[in-house]
N, C-alpha and C positions, 0 to 999 in steps of 0.2 A: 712674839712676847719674850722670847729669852734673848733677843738683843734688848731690849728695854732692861730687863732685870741684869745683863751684862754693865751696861751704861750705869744701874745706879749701885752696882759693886764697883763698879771700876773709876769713873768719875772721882768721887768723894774722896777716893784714896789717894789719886795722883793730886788733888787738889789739897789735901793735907802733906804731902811732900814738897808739893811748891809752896804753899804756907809755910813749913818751917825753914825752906831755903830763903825765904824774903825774912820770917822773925830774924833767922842768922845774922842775915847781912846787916840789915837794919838795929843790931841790938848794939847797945853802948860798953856792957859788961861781954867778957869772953863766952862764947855759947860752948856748951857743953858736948857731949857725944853719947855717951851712954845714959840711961835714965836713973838718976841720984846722984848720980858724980858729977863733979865741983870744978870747973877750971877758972881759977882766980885770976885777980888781973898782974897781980906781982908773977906769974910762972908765964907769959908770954909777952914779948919783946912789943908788935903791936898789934894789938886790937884789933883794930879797925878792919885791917890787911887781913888778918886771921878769920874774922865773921864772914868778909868778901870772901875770902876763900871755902870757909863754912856753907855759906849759901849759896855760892856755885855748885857745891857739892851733891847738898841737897834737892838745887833744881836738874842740875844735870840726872839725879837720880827719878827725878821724877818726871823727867821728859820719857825714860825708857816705857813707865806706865802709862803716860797719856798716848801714847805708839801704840801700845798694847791695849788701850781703849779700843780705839779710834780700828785698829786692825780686828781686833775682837768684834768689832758690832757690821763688819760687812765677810768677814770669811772669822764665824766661833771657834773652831778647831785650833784654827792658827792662832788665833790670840788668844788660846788657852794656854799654847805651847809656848807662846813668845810670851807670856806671862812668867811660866815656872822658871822659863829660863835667864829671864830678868831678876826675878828672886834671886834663885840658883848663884848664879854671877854676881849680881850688883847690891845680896848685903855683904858678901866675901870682901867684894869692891868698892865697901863703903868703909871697912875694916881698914882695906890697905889707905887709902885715899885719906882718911882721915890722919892715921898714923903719920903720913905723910906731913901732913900739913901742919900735926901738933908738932912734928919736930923740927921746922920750918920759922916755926915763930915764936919755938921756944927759947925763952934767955938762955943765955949759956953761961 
């Protein structure tokens, strides 16, 4: 039973991270990063290149959870651990990653 109940905590999550790495890539206006703030189309160079890089991001981030799914519902322990540690690590690394990128495509 508590792989089931693992599956629909974990599931839903990593599929709302790959959700917003395909919104990303897919979106015609620049996608944002933090939640309320604004990245206009006049403040980066292109677009397009920018969102691709957005939704890599985002998918790449959410490959670490669907691991930690997928791990969690045949050894829980371990995909409890490879969870935190995912967290732990990869919003740090969603911080740097992004930084990155915004200043990649920003005009200059």
């Amino acid at each position: 039973m508590g792989n089931i109940i693992w599956l629909i905590i974990t599931v839903p999550v990593s599929a709302l991270f790959t959700g917003i790495g395909i919104f990303a890539w897919k979106r015609k206006e620049p996608m944002w990063f933090w939640s309320g703030s604004t990245v206009s189309a006049e403040e980066i160079a292109d677009t397009a290149a920018y969102n691709r890089a957005n939704g890599i991001m985002w998918i790449a981030f959410s490959l670490l959870f669907w691991g930690c799914a997928i791990l969690g519902y045949f050894r829980p322990l371990l995909g409890g651990l490879a969870l935190f540690a995912a967290c732990a690590a990869g919003i740090p690394g969603l911080i740097v990653a992004y930084g990155k990128i915004y200043s990649r495509y920003k005009k200059q």
